[in-house]
Structures are given as C-alpha cells and as structure tokens.
Backbone as CSV, one residue per row, in Angstrom:
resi,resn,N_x,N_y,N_z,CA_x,CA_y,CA_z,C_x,C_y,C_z
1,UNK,184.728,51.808,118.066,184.134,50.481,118.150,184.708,49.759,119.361
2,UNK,184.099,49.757,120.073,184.588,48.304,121.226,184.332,46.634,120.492
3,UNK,185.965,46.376,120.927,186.244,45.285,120.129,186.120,44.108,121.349
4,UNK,185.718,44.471,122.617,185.258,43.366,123.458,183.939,43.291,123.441
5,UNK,182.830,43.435,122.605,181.456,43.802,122.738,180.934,41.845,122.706
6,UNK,181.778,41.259,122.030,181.281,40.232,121.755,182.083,39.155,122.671
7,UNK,183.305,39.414,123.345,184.017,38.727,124.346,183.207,39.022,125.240
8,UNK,182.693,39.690,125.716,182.220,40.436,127.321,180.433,39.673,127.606
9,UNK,180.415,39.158,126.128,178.951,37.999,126.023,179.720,36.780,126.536
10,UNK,180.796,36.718,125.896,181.360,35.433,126.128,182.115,34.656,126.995
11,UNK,182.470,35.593,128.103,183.213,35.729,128.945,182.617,36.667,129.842
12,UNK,181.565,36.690,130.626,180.568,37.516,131.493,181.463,37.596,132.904
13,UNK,181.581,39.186,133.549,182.112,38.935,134.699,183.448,39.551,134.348
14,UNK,184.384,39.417,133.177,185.777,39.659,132.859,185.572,40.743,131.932
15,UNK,184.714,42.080,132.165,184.504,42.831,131.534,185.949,44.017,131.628
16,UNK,186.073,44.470,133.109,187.502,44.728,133.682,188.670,44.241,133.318
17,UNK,188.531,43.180,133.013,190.185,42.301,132.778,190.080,42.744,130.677
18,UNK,189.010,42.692,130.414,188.929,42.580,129.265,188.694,43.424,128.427
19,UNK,188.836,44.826,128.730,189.143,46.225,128.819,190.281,46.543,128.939
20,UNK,190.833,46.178,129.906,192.570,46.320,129.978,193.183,45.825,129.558
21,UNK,193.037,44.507,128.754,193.692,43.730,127.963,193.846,44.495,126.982
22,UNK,192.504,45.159,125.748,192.383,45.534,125.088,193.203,46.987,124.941
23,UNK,193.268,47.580,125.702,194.248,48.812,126.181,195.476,48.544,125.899
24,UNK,195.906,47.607,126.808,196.997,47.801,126.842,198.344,46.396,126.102
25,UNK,197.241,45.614,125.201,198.232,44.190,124.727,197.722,44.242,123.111
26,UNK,198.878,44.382,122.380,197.987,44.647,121.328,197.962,43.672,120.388
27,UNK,198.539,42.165,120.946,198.393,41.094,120.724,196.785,40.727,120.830
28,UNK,196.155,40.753,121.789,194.765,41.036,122.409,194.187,41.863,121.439
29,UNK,194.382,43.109,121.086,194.263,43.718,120.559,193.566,43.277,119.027
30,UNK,194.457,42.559,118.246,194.156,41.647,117.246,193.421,40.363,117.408
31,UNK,193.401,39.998,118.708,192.488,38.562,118.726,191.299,39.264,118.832
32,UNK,190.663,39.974,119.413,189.629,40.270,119.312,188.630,40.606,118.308
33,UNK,189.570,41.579,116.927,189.134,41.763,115.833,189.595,40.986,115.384
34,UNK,190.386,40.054,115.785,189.910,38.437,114.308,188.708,37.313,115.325
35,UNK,188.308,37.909,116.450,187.120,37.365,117.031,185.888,37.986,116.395
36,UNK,185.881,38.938,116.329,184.679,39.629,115.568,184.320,39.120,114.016
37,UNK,185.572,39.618,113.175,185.925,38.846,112.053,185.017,37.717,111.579
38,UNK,186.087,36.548,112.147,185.231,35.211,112.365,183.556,34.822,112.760
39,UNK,183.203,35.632,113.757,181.823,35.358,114.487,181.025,35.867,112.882
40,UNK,181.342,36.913,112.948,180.438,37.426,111.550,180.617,36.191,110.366
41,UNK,181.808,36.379,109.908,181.807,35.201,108.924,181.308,33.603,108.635
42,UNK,181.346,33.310,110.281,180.188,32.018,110.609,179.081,32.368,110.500
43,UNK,178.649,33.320,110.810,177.190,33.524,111.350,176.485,33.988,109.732
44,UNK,177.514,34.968,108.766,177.159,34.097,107.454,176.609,33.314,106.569
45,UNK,178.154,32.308,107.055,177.345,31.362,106.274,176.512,30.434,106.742
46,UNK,176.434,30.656,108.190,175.281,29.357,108.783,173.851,30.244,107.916
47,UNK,173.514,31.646,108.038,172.499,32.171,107.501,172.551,31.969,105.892
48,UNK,172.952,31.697,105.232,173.163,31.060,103.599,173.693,32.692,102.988
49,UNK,173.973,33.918,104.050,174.079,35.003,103.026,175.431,34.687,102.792
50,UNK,176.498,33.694,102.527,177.961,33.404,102.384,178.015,32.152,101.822
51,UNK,178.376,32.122,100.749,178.298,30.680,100.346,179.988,29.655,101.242
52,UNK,179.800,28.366,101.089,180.939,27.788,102.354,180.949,26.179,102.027
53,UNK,181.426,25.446,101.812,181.333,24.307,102.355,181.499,23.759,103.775
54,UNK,180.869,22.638,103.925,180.690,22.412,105.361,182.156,22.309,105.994
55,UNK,183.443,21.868,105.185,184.421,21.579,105.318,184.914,23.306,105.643
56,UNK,184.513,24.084,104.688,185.638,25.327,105.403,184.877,26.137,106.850
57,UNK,183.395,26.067,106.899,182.540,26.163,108.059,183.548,25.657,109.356
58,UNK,184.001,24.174,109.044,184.187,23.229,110.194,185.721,23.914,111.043
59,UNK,186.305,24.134,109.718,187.935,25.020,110.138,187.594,26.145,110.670
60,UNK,186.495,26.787,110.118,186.585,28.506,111.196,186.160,28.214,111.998
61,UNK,185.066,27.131,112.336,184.657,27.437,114.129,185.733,26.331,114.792
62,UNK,186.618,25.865,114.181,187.955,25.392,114.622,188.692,26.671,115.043
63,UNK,188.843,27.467,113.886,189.598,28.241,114.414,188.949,29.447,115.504
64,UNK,188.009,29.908,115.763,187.208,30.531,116.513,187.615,29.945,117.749
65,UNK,187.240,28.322,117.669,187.677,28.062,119.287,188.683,28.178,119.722
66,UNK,189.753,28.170,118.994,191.073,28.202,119.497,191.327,29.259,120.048
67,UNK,190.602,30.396,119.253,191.255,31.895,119.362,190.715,31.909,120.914
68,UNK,189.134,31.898,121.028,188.748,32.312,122.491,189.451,30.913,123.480
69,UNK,190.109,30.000,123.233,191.093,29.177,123.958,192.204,29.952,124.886
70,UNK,192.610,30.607,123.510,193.445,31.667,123.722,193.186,32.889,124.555
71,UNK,191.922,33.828,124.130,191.980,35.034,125.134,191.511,33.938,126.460
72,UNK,190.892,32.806,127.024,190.602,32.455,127.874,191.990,32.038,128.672
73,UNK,193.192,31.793,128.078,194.586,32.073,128.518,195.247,33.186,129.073
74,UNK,194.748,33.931,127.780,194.971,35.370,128.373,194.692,36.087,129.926
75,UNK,192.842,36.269,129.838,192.679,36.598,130.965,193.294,35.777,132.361
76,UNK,193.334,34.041,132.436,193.913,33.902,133.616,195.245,33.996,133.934
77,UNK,196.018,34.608,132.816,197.379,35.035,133.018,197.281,36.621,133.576
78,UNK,196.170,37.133,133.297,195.783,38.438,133.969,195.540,38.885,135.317
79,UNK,194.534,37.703,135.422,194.249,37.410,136.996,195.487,37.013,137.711
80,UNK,196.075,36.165,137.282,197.467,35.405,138.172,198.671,36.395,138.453
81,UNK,198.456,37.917,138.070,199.355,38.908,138.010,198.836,39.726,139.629
C-alpha cells in the first residue's frame, strides 16, 4: 500500500520529498497512516455510513489539520537539508 497516495493529492509537486520521507522517517511513517485513518473516518461520517456528532466530526478535522500542519513541517525541513 502506498501510504502517500493521499498526501501526494495534497501536497502536489512533493511527490519525491514524500517518498523519502516515507522510507526513511518512521515518524512520517505513522503520520501518514493516521492521515489515511482519519480522511476515511471523516469522509464516513460526513457520508452518514458512521454515526458522529458534529462535536466529535469538529475534533477530527481538528485533528487532520494539525497532522498535515505537521507533514507540511516536515517536508520544508526536508527541503532546507
């Protein structure tokens, strides 16, 4: 499974950086599959197949943003190398 399939939408252009991340950080490694994780689990319950309140909805795409906050840290600590 390529676990950048859904970063590499999201982040167009950092397909290279974001490949090697995945290789070789396995911190990265885990953000990505709790990026996948998450996307599915929103996408869920916005489709009603997950039941949710709007309140726990509001925390995962809280936490979603943070995470890609994060690999968006990542990669320019990549580049800056």
């Amino acid at each position: 499974m390529d676990e950048t399939g859904d970063l590499r939408a999201l982040f167009p252009g950092e397909g290279f950086i974001l490949s090697a991340l995945c290789l070789e950080d396995s911190q990265f490694r885990a953000l990505a599959e709790r990026q996948i994780a998450l996307a599915a689990e929103i996408r869920q319950i916005e489709s009603g197949v997950a039941p949710a309140s709007e309140k726990r909805l509001g925390a995962l795409k809280k936490q979603y943003q943070l995470l890609l906050e994060e690999v968006a840290e990542m990669i320019a600590s990549r580049k800056a190398e």
